[in-house]
N, C-alpha and C positions, 0 to 999 in steps of 0.2 A: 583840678584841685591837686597839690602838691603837698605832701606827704612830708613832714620834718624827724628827723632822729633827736632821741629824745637829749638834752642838754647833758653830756659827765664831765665831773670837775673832778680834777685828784685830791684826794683827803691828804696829802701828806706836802703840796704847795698852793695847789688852791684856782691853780690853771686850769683851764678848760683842755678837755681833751682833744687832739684833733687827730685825723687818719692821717698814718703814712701806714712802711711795708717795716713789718718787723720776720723775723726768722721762727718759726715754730719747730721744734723739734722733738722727735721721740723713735725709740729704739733705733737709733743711729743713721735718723732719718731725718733732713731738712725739709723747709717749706717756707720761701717769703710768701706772706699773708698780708693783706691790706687788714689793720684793725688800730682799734683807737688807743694811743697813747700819751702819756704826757711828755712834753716836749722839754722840760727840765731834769725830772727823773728817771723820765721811762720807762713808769709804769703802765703794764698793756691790762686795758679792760678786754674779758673773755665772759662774755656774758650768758647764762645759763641757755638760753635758744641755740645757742652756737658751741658749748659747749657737748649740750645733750645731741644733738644734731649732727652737722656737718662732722666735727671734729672726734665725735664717738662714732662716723661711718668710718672714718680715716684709720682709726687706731682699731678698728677690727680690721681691718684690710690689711694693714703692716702683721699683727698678731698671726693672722691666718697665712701668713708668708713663707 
């Protein structure tokens, strides 16, 4: 059985959003990240599982540096 993500459209053209690598960065630190973007704007969805999660182990790891 195969597992779907759920459908995000950009509120601001209306596109669907698709994966590529965009750059995350914080305290003078990079990261290309595979997450979903809009391919007109480029706007990136950073969704609260991924925010509270992976991305808050990250930013105590740099903090604690």
């Amino acid at each position: 059985m195969k597992t779907t993500e759920p459908a995000f459209e950009c509120l601001k053209c209306g596109l669907p959003l698709e994966a590529g690598k965009v750059t995350v960065s914080y305290l003078n630190s990079s990261f290309p990240v595979d997450l979903l973007k809009c391919t007109q704007c480029g706007f990136v969805l950073i969704t609260e599982e991924l925010a509270l999660g992976k991305m808050l182990q990250v930013e105590k790891t740099l903090e604690d540096k």
